[in-house]
mmCIF file of the C-alpha atoms, coordinates in Angstrom:
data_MODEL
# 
_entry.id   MODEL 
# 
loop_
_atom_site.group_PDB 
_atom_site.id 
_atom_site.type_symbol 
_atom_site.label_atom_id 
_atom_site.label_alt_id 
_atom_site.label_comp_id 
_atom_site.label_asym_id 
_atom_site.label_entity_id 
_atom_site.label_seq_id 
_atom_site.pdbx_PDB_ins_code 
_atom_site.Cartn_x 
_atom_site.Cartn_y 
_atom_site.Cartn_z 
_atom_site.occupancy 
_atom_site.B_iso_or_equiv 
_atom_site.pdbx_formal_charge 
_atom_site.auth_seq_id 
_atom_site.auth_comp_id 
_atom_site.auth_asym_id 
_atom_site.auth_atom_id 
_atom_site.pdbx_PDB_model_num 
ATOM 1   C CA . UNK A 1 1   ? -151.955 -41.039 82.161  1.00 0.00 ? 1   UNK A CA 1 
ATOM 2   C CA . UNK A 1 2   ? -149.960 -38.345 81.173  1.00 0.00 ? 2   UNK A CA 1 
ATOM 3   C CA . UNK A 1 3   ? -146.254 -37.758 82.087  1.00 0.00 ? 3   UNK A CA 1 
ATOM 4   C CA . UNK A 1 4   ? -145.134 -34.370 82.418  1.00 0.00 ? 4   UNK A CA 1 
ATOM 5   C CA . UNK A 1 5   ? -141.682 -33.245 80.198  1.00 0.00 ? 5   UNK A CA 1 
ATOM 6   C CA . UNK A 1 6   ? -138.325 -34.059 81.075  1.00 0.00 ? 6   UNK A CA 1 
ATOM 7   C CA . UNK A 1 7   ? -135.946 -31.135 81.883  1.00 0.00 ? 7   UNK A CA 1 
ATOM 8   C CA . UNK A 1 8   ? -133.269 -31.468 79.605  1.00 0.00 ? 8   UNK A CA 1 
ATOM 9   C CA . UNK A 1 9   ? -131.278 -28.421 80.279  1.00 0.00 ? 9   UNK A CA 1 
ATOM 10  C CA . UNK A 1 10  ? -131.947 -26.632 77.000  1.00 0.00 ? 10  UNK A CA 1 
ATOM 11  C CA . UNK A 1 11  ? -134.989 -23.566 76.539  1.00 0.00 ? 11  UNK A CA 1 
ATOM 12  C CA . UNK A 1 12  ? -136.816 -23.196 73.398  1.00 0.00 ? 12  UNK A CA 1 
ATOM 13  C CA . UNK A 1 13  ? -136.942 -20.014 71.900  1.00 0.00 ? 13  UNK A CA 1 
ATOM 14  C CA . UNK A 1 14  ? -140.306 -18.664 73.309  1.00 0.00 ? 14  UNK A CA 1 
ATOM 15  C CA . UNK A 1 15  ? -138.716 -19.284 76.695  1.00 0.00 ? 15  UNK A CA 1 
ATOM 16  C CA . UNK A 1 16  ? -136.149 -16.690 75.593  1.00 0.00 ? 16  UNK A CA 1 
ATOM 17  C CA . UNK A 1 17  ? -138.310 -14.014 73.358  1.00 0.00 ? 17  UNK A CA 1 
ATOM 18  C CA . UNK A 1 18  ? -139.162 -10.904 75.989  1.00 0.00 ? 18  UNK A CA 1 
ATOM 19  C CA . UNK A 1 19  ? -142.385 -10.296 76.561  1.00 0.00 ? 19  UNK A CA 1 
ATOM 20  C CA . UNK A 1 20  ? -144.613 -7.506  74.738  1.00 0.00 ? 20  UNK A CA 1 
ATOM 21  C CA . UNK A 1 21  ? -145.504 -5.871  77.972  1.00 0.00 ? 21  UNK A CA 1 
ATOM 22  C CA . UNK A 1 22  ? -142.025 -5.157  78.864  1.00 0.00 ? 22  UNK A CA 1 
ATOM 23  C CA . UNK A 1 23  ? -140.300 -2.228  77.909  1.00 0.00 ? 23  UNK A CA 1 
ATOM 24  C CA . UNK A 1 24  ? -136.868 -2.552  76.117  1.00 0.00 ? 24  UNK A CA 1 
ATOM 25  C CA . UNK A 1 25  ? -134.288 0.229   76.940  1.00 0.00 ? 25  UNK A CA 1 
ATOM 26  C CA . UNK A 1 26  ? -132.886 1.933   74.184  1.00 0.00 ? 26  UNK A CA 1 
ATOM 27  C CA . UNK A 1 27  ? -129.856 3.862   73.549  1.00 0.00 ? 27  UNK A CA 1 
ATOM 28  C CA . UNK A 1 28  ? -129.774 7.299   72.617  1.00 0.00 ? 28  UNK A CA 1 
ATOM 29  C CA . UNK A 1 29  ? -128.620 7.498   68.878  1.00 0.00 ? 29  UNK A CA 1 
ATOM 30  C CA . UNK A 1 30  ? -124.571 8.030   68.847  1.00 0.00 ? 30  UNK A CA 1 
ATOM 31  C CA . UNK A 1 31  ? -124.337 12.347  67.719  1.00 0.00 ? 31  UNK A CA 1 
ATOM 32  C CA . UNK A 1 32  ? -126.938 12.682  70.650  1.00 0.00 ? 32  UNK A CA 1 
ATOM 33  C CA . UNK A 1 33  ? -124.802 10.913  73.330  1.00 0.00 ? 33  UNK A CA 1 
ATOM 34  C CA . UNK A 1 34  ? -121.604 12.714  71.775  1.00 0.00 ? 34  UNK A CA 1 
ATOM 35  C CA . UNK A 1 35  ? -123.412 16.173  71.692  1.00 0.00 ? 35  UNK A CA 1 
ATOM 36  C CA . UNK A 1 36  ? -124.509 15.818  75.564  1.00 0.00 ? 36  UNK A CA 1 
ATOM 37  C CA . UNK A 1 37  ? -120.833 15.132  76.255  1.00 0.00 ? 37  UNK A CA 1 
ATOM 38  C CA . UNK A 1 38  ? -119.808 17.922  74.240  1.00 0.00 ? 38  UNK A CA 1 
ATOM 39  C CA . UNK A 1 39  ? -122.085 20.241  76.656  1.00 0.00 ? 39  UNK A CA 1 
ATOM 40  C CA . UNK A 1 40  ? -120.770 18.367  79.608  1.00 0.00 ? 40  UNK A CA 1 
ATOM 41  C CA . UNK A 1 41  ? -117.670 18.892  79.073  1.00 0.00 ? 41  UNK A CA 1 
ATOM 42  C CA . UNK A 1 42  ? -118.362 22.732  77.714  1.00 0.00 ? 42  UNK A CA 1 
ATOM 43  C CA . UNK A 1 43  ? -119.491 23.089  81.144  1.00 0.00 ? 43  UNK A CA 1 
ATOM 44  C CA . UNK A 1 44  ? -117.181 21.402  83.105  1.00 0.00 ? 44  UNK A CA 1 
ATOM 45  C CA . UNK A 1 45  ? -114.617 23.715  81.128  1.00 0.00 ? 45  UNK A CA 1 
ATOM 46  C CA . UNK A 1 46  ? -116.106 27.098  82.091  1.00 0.00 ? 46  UNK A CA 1 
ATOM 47  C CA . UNK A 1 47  ? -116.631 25.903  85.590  1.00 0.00 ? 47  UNK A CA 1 
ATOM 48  C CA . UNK A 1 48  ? -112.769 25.377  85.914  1.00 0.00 ? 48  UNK A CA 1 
ATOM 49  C CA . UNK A 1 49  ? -111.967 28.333  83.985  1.00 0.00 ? 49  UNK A CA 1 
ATOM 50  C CA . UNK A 1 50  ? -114.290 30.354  86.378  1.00 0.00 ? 50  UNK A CA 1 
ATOM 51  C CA . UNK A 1 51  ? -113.190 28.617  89.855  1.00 0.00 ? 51  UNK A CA 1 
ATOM 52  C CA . UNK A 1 52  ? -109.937 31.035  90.892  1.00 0.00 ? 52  UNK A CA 1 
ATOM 53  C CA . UNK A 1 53  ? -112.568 33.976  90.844  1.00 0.00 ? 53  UNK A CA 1 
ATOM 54  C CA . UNK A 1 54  ? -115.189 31.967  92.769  1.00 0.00 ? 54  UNK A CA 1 
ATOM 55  C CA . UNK A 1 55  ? -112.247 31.187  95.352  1.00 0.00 ? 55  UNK A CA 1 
ATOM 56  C CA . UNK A 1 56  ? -111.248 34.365  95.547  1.00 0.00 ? 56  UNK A CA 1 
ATOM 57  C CA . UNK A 1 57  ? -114.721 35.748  95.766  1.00 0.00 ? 57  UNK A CA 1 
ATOM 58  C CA . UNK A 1 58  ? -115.440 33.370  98.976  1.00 0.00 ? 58  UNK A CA 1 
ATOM 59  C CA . UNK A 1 59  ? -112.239 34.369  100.514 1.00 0.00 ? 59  UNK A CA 1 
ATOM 60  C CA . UNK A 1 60  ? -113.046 37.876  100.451 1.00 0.00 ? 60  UNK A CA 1 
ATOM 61  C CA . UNK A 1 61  ? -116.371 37.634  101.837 1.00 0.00 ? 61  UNK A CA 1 
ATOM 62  C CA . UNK A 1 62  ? -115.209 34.827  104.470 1.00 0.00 ? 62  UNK A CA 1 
ATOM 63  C CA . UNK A 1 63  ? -112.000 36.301  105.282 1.00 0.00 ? 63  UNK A CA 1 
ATOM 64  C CA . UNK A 1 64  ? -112.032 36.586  109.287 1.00 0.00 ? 64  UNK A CA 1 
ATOM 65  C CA . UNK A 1 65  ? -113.653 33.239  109.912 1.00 0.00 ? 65  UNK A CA 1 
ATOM 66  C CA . UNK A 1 66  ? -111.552 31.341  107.528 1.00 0.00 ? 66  UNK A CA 1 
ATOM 67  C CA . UNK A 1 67  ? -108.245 33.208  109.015 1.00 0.00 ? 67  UNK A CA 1 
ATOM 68  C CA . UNK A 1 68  ? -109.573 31.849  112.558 1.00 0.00 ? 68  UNK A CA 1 
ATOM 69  C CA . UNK A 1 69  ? -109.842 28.567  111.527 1.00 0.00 ? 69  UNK A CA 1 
ATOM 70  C CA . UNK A 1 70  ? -106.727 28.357  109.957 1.00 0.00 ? 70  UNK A CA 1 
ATOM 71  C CA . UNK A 1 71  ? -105.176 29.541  113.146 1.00 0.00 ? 71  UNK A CA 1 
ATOM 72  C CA . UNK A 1 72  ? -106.945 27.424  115.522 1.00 0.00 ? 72  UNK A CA 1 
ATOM 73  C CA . UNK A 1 73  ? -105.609 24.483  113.209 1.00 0.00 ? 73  UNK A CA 1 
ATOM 74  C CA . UNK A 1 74  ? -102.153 25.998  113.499 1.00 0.00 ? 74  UNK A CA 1 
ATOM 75  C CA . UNK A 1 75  ? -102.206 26.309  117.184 1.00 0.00 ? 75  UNK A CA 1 
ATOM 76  C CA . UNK A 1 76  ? -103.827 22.956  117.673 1.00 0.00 ? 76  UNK A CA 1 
ATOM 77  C CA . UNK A 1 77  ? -101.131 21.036  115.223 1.00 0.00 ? 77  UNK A CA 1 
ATOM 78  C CA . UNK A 1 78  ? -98.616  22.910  117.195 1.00 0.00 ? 78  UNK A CA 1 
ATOM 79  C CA . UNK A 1 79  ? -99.765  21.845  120.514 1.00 0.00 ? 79  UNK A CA 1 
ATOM 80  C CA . UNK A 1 80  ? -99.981  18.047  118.710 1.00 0.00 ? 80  UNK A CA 1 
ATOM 81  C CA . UNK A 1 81  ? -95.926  18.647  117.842 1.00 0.00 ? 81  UNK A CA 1 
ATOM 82  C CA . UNK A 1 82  ? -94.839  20.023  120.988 1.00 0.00 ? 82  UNK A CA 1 
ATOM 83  C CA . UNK A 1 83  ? -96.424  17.389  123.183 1.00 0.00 ? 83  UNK A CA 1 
ATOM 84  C CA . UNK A 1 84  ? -94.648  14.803  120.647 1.00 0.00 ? 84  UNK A CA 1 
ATOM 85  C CA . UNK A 1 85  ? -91.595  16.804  121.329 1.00 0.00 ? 85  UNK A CA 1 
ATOM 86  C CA . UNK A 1 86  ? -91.813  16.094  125.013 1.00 0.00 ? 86  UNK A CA 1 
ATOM 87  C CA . UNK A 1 87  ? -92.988  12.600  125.128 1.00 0.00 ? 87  UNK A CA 1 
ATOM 88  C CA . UNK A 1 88  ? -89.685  11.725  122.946 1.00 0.00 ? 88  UNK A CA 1 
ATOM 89  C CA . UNK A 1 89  ? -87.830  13.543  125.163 1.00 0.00 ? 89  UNK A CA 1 
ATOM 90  C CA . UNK A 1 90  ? -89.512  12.224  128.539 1.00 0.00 ? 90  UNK A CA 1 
ATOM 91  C CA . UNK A 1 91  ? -88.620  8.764   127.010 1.00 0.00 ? 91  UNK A CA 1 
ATOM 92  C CA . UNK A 1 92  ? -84.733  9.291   127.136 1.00 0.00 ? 92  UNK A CA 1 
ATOM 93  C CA . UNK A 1 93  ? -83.380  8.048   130.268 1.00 0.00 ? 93  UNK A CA 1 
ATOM 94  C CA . UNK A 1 94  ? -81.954  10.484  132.158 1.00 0.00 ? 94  UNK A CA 1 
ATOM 95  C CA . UNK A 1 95  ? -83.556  13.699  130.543 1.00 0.00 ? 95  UNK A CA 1 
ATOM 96  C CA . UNK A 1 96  ? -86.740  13.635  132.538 1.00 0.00 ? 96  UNK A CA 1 
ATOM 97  C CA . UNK A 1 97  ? -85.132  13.384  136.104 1.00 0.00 ? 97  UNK A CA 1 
ATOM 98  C CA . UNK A 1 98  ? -82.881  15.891  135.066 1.00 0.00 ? 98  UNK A CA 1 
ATOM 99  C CA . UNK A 1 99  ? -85.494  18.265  133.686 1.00 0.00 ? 99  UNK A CA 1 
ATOM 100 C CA . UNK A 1 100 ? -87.466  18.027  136.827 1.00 0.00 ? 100 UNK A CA 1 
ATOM 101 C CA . UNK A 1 101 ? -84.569  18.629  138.525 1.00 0.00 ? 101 UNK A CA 1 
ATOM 102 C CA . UNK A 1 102 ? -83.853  21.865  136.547 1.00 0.00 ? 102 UNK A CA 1 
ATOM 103 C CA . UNK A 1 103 ? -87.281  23.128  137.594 1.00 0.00 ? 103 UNK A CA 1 
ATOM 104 C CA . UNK A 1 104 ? -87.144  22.250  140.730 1.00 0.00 ? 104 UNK A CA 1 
ATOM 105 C CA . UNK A 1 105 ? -84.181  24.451  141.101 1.00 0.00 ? 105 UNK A CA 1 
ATOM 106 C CA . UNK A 1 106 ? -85.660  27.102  139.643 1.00 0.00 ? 106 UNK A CA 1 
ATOM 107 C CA . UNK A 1 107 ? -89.197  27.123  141.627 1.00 0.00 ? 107 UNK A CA 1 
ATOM 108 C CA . UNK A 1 108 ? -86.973  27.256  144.389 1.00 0.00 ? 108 UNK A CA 1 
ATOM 109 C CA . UNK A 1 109 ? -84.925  30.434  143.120 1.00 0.00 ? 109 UNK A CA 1 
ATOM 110 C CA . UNK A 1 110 ? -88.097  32.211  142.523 1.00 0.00 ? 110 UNK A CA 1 
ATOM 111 C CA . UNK A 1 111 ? -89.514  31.658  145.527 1.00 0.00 ? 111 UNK A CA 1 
ATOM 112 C CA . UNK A 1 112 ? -86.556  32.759  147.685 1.00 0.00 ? 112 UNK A CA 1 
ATOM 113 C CA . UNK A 1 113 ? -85.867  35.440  145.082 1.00 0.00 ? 113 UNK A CA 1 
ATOM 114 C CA . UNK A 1 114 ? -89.495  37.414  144.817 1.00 0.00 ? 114 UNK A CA 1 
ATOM 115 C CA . UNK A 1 115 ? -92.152  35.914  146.885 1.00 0.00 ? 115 UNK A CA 1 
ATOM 116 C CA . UNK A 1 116 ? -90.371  35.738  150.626 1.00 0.00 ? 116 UNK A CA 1 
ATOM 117 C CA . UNK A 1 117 ? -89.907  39.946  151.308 1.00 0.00 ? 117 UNK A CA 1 
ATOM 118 C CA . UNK A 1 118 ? -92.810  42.334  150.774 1.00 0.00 ? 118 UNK A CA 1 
ATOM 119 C CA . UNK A 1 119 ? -90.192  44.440  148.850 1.00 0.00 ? 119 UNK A CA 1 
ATOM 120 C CA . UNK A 1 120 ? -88.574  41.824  146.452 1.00 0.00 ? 120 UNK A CA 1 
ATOM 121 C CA . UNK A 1 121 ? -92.584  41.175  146.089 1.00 0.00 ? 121 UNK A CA 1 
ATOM 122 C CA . UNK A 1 122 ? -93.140  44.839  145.291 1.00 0.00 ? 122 UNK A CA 1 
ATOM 123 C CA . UNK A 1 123 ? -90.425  44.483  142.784 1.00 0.00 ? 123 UNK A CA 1 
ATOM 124 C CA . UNK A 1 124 ? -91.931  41.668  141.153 1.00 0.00 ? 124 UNK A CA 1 
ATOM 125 C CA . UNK A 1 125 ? -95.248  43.781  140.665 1.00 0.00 ? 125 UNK A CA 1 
ATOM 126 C CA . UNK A 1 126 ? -93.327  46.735  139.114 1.00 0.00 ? 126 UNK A CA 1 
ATOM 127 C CA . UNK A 1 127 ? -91.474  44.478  136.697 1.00 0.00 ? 127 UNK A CA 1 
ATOM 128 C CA . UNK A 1 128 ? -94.669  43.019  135.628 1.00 0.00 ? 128 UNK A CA 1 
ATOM 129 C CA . UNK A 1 129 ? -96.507  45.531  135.248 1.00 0.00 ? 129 UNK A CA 1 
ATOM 130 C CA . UNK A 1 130 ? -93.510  47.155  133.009 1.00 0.00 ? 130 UNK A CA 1 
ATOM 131 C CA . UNK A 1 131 ? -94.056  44.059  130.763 1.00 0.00 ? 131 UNK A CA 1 
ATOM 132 C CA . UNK A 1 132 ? -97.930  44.779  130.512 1.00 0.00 ? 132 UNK A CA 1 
ATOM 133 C CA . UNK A 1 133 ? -97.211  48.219  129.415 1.00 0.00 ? 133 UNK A CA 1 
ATOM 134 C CA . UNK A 1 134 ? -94.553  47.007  126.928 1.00 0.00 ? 134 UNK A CA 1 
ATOM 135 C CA . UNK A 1 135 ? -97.526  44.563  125.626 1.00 0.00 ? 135 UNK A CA 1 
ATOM 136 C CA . UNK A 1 136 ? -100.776 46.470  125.962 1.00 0.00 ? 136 UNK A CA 1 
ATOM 137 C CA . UNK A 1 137 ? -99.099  49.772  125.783 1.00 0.00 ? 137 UNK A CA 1 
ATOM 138 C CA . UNK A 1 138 ? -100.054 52.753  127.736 1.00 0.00 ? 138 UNK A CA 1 
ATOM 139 C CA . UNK A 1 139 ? -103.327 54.185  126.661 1.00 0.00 ? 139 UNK A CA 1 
ATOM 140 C CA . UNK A 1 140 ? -105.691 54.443  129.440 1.00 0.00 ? 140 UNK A CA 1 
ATOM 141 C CA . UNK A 1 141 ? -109.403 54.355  128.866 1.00 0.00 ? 141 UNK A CA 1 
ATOM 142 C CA . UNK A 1 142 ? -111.578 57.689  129.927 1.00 0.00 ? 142 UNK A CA 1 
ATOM 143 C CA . UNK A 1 143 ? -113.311 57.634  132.520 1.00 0.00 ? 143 UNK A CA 1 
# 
């Protein structure tokens, strides 16, 4: 009876030698892989040369939506400060009851200033619509 081999932990070179079948990556020769980087960087080089135009050529053609954007950013990082603002504030002790206090003082004014007479009211109106004319100015549509 035969036994079969013992493993004794080192390979023989035919275990090692790759077989015909499989293929065997090569490397490109050296002036091939340094000419391809040449042209790589070639175009990398024209492309960054060539970028302010291509920047200013989107800009131009893009100009209104990319101005709204940037001001709906604006307005929403301002609205992100402003509430900051007021939660730093609302966290100092006596600010916030004094604040509150302040407006309550000053709903109340209004209220017994404009909105209890029909003619305080009707000088409320006029004022206001002064500002609108101020703002929207005074052209009138035709009818």
């Amino acid at each position: 009876m035969q036994q079969p081999p013992e493993y004794t932990g080192t390979t023989s070179p035919e275990a090692i030698k790759p077989s015909d079948s499989a293929p065997i990556a090569k490397l490109p020769p050296a002036s091939q892989s340094n000419q391809q980087w040449e042209r790589i960087g070639e175009q990398v080089s024209v492309f960054l040369a060539q970028l302010p135009d291509y920047i200013f050529q989107f800009y131009n053609k893009y100009r209104q939506p990319l101005t709204s954007i940037a001001l709906i950013i604006a307005a929403f990082i301002a609205v992100r400060v402003v509430l900051a603002v007021l939660d730093a504030l609302d966290d100092i002790p006596l600010l916030s009851p004094t604040f509150q206090l302040i407006g309550i003082g000053y709903s109340v004014w209004f209220i017994s200033r404009y909105l209890l007479k029909a003619s305080t009211r009707k000088e409320l109106a006029e004022e206001f619509e002064a500002y609108k004319q101020q703002v929207v100015g005074s052209q009138r549509l035709p009818e």
